[in-house]
C-alpha positions as CSV (number, residue, x, y, z in Angstrom):
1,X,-36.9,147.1,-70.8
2,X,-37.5,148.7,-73.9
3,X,-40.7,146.3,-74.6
4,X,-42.1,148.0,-71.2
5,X,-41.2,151.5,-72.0
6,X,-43.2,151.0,-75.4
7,X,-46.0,148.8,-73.5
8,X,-46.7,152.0,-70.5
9,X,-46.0,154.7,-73.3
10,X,-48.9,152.9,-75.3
11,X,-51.3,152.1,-72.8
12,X,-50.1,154.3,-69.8
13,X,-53.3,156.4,-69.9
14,X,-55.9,153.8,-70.0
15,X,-54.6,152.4,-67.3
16,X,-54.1,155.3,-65.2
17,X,-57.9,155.8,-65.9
18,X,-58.7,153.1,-64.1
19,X,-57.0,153.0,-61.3
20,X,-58.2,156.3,-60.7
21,X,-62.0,154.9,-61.0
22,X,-60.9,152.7,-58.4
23,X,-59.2,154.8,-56.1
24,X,-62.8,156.7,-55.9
25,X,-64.2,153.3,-55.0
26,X,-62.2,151.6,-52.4
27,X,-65.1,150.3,-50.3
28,X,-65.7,148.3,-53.4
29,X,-63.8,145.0,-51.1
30,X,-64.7,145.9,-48.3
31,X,-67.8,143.2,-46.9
32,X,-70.3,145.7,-45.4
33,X,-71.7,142.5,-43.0
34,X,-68.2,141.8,-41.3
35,X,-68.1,145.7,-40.6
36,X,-71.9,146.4,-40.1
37,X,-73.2,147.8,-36.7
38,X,-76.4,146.2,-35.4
39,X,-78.7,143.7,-37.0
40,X,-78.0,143.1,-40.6
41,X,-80.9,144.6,-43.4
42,X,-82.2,141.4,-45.4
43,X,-81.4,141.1,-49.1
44,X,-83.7,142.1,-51.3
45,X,-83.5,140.7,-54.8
46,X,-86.9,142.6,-55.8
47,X,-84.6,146.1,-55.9
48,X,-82.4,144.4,-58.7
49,X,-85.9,145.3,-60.9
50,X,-85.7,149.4,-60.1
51,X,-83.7,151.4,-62.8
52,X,-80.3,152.2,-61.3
53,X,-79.6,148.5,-60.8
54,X,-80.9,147.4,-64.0
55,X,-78.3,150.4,-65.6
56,X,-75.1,149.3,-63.6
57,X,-75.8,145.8,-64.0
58,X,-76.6,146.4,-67.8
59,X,-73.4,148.3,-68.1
60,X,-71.1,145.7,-66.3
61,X,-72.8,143.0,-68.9
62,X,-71.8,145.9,-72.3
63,X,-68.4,146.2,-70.4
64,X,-67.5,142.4,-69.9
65,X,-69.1,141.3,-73.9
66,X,-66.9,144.2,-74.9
67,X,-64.1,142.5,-72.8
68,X,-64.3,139.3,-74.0
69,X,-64.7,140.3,-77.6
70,X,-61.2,142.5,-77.3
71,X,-59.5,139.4,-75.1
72,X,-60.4,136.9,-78.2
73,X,-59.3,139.2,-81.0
74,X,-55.7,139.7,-79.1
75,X,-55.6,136.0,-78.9
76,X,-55.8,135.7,-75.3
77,X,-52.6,137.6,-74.9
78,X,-52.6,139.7,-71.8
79,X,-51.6,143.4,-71.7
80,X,-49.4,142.8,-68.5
81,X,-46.3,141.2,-69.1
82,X,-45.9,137.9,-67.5
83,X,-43.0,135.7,-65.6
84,X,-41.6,135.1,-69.0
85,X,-41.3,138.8,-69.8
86,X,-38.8,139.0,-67.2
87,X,-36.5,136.2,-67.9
88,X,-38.3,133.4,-66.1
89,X,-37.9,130.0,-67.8
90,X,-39.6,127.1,-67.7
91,X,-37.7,125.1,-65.5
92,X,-38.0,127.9,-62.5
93,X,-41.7,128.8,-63.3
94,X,-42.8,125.1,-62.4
95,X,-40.5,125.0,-59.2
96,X,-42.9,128.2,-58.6
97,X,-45.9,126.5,-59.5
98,X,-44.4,123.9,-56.8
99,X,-44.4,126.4,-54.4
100,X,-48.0,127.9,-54.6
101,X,-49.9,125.1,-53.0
102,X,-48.3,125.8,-49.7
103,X,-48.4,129.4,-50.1
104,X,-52.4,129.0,-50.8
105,X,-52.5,126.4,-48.1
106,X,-50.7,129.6,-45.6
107,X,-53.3,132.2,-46.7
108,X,-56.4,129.6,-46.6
109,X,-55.5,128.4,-43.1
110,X,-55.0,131.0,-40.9
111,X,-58.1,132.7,-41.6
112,X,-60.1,129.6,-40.7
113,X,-58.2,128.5,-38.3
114,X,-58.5,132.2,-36.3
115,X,-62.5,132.3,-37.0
116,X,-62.7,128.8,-35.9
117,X,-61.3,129.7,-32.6
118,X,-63.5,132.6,-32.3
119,X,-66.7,131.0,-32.9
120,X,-67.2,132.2,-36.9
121,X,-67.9,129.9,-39.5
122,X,-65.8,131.5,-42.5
123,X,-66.6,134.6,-42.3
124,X,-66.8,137.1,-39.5
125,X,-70.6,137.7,-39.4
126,X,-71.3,134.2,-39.3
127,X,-71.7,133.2,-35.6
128,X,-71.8,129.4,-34.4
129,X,-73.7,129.2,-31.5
130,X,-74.8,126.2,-29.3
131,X,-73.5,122.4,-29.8
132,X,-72.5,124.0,-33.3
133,X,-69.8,126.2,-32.1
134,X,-67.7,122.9,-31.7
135,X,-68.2,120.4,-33.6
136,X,-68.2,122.6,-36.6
137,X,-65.8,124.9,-35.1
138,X,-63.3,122.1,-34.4
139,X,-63.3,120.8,-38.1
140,X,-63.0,124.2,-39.3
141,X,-59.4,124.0,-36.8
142,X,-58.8,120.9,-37.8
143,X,-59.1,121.6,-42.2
144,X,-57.1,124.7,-41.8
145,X,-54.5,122.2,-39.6
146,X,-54.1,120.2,-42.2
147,X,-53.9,122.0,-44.8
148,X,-51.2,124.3,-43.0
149,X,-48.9,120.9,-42.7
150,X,-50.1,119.7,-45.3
151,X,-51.0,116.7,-44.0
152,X,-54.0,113.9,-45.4
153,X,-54.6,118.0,-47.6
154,X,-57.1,116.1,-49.9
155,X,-59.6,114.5,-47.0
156,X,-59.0,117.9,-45.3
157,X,-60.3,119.3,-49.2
158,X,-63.4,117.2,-49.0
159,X,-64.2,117.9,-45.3
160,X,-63.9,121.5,-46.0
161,X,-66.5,121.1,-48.8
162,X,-68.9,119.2,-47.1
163,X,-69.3,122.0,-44.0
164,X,-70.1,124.6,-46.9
165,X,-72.5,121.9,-47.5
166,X,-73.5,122.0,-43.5
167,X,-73.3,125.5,-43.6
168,X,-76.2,126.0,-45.9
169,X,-79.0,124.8,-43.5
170,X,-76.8,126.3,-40.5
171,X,-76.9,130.2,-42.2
172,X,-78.7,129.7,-45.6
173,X,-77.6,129.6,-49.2
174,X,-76.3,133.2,-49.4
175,X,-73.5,133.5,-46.4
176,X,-72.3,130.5,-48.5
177,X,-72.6,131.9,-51.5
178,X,-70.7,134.7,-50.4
179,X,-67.9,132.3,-49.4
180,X,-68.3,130.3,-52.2
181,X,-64.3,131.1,-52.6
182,X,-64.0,128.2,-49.6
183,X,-65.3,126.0,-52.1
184,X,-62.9,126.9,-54.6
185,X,-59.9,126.4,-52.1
186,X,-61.4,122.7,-51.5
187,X,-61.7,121.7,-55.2
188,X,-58.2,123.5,-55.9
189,X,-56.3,121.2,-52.8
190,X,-58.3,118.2,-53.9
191,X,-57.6,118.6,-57.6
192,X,-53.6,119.1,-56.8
193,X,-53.3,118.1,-53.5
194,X,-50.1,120.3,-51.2
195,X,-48.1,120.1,-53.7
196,X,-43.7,118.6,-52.9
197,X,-43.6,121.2,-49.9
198,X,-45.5,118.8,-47.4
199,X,-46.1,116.1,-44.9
200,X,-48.2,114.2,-47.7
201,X,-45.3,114.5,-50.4
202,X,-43.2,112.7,-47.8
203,X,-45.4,110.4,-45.6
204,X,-48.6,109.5,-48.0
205,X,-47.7,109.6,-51.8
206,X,-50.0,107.3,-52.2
207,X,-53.0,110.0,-52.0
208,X,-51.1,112.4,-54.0
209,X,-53.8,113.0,-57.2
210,X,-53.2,112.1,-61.0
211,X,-51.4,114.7,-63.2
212,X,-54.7,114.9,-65.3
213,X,-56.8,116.6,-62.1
214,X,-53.8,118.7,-61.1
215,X,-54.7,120.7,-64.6
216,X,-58.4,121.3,-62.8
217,X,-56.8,123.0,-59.7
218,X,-55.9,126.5,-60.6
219,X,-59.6,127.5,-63.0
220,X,-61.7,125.7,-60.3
221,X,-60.1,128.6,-57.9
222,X,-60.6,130.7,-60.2
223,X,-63.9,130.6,-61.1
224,X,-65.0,130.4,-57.5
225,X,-63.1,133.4,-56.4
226,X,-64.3,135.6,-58.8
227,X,-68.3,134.2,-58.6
228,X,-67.8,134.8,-54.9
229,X,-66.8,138.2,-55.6
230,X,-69.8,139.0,-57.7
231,X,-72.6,137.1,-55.3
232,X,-71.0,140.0,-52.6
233,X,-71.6,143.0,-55.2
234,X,-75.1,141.6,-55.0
235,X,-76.3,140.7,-51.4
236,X,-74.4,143.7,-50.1
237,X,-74.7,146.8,-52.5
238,X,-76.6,145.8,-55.7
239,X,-79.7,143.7,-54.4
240,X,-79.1,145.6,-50.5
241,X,-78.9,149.4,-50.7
242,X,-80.4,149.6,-47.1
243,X,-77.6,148.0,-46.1
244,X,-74.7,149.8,-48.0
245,X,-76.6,153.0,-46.6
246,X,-76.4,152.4,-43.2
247,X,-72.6,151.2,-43.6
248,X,-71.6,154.2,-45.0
249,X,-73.5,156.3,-42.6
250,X,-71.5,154.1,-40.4
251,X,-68.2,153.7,-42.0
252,X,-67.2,157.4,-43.4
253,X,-65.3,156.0,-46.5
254,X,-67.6,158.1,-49.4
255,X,-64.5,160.4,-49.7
256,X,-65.2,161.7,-53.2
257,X,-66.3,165.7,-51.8
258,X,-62.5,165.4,-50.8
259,X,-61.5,164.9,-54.9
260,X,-64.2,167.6,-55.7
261,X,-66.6,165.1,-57.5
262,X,-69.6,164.6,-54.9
263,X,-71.4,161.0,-54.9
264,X,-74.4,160.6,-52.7
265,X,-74.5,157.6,-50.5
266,X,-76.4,155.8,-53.1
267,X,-74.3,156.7,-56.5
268,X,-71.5,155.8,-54.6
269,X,-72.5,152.7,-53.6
270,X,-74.2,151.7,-56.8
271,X,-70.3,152.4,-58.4
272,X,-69.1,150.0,-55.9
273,X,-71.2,147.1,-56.6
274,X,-71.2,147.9,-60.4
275,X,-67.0,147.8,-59.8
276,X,-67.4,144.6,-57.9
277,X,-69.3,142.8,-59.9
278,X,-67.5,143.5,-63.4
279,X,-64.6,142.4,-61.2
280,X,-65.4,139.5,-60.3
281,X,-67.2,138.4,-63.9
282,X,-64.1,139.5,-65.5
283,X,-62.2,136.9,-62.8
284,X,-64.2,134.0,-63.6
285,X,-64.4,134.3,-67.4
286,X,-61.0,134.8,-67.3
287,X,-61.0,137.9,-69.4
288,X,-57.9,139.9,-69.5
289,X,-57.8,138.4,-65.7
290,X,-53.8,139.9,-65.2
291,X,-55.1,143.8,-65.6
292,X,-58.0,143.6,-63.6
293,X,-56.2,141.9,-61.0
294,X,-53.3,144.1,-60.6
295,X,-56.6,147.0,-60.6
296,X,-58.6,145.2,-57.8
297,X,-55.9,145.1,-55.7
298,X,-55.8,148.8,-55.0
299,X,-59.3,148.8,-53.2
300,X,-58.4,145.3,-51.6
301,X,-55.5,146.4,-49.8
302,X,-56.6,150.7,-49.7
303,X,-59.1,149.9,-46.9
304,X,-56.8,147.6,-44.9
305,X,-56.2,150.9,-43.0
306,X,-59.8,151.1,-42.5
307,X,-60.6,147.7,-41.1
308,X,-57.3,146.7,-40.1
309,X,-56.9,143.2,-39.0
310,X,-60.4,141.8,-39.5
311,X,-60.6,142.4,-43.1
312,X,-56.7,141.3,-43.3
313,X,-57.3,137.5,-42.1
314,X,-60.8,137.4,-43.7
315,X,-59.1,138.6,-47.3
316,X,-55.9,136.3,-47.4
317,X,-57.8,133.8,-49.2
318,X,-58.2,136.5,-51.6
319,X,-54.9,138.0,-51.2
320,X,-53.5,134.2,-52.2
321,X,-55.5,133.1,-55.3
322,X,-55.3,136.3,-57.0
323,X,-51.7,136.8,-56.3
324,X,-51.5,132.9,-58.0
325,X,-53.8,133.7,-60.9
326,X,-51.6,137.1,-61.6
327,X,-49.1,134.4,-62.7
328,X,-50.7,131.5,-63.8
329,X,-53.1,131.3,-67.2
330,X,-55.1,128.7,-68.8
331,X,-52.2,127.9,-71.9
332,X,-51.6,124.3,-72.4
333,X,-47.7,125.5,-71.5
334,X,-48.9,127.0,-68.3
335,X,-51.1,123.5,-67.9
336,X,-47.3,121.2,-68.4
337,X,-45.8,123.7,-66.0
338,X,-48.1,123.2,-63.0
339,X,-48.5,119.8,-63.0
340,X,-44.8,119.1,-63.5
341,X,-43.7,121.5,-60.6
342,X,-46.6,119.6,-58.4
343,X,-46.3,116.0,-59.6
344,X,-43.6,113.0,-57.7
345,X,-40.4,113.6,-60.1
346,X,-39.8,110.8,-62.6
347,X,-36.5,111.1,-61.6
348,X,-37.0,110.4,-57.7
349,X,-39.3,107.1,-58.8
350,X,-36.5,105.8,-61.1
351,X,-34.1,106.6,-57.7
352,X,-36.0,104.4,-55.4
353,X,-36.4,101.6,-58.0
354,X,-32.6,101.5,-58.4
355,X,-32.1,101.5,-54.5
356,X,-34.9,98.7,-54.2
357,X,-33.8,96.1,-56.7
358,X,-30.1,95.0,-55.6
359,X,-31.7,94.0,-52.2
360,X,-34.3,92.1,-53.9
361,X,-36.8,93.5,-52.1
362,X,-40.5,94.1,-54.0
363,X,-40.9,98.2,-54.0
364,X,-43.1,99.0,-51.8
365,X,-46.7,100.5,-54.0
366,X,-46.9,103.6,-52.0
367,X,-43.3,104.7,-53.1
368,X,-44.6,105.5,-56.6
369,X,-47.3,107.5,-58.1
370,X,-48.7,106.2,-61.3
């Protein structure tokens, strides 16, 4: 306790800072398209050349060189105490790491299984319509199924990669983009499968991945999270002011005359996507990624009371990977832990050899995982 006293005494301020930065920008989470009245203003990429873009988006790139040069001098050691900190040992941070593919697999499939039913094709503003509405809609149901039981997760993975795929020609290149987090979640169950908490654990170990990909499951969520993160800072504030006009004339969530510092429209969303996008760089870089996530989560959950339950199932994908990544880091330690909490026990293998050989019966190959 006395580490933490020191740690807040010394860095209380800065941190207060910015939270308060991101208190004034809340809306920075919030997806203007699931939200926006009437038909949706086109991206334009061409605005990215005018002066206030160039400025934010030259300031987020000072801000995250600066970030990575201070997170390589400390050694990669985070400001934000982790697991450890607290008295967690190694033995009960990978029965965690156990436990976070099914938490994942909870937050990854209700949200498609709920837009599936409805129509959507990951994302509220992307309406099936036609022959699509079912066949895609169903293997939408069907991935988020599986992953929920965790049963065949890793065909369920690659199925749920190949309809971003189909979703491309469906909606274009940047809805997916936007959801490239979808992605993410099918590399991550590929790479390390549901984890001991599942039908495939008990019924199929045989498709249960190799220790060596399990290590590829947590930055391949990562990563996409936080590039899907950025895309949005782009196609809905950065690259489309109309549109982050028109949601705010909409949506009256510029609140900053109420803390005495007036933003236009504009400024304020300009602040957003700046905020977003250093967010979500900082994310997939992996720079200082426990600070900034304990920070985003402010505006994440801030306009819940603004959205309510649309922006609740759409962001649970969210909601899971950065809750995951809060604990999780890229040290070889961290690497052992997670593939020892997911992988079949050595232990249980040696078990079913013993029971096997007195009856003189050949063991079975899907009983053990190589």
């Amino acid at each position: 306790m006395a580490s933490l006293d020191a740690f807040f005494r010394r860095h209380g301020q800065g941190f207060a800072a910015l939270v308060a930065l991101l208190l004034l920008t809340q809306t920075a989470s919030a997806h203007e398209k699931w939200f926006h009245d009437g038909p949706t203003p086109p991206t334009c990429w061409c605005a990215l050349g005018t002066w206030r873009p160039i400025l934010a988006m030259g300031a987020v790139a000072l801000l995250t060189i600066l970030g990575w040069a201070a997170w390589r001098w400390r050694g990669r050691q985070s400001f934000v105490p982790g697991p450890q900190d607290f008295g967690a040992t190694p033995a009960s941070r990978a029965k965690f790491y156990g436990l976070v593919p099914a938490l994942l697999g909870i937050h990854l499939a209700v949200p498609l299984l709920v837009l599936g039913i409805m129509g959507n094709f990951f994302s509220p503003n992307n309406h099936l319509a036609g022959n699509w509405r079912s066949f895609v809609g169903l293997a939408q149901i069907a991935c988020a199924l599986a992953i929920f039981y965790g049963a065949l997760t890793r065909a369920a993975a690659v199925t749920l990669a190949v309809l971003w795929l189909i979703g491309i020609p469906l909606f274009g290149w940047e809805p997916m983009c936007e959801n490239l987090h979808y992605l993410g979640f099918a590399a991550f169950f590929f790479f390390t499968g549901r984890g001991p908490w599942a039908v495939d654990r008990l019924l199929f170990p045989r498709f249960e991945p190799p220790e060596s990909l399990m290590r590829l499951a947590m930055p391949s969520l990562r990563v996409a999270v936080g590039l899907s993160l950025a895309f949005v800072a782009f196609t809905e504030k950065l690259a489309n002011p109309v549109l982050a006009s028109s949601f705010l004339r909409q949506h009256a969530v510029n609140f900053t005359p109420y803390l005495h510092i007036p933003m236009c429209d504009a400024t304020f969303s300009l602040i957003c996507g700046g905020i977003e996008l250093l967010v979500g760089l900082w994310i997939a870089l992996g720079i200082f990624p426990r600070a900034i996530i304990l920070i985003a989560f402010i505006p994440f959950n801030m306009s819940l009371t603004v959205f309510h339950w649309a922006e609740l199932v759409g962001h649970l994908p969210f909601y899971g990977a950065l809750a995951a990544l809060l604990v999780w880091t890229p040290e070889r330690e961290d690497q052992l832990l997670w593939a020892r909490g997911n992988a079949i026990p050595r232990d249980i293998e040696t078990a079913i050899l013993d029971e096997c050989e007195p009856l003189g019966d050949a063991v079975p190959e899907n009983t053990i995982v190589k």
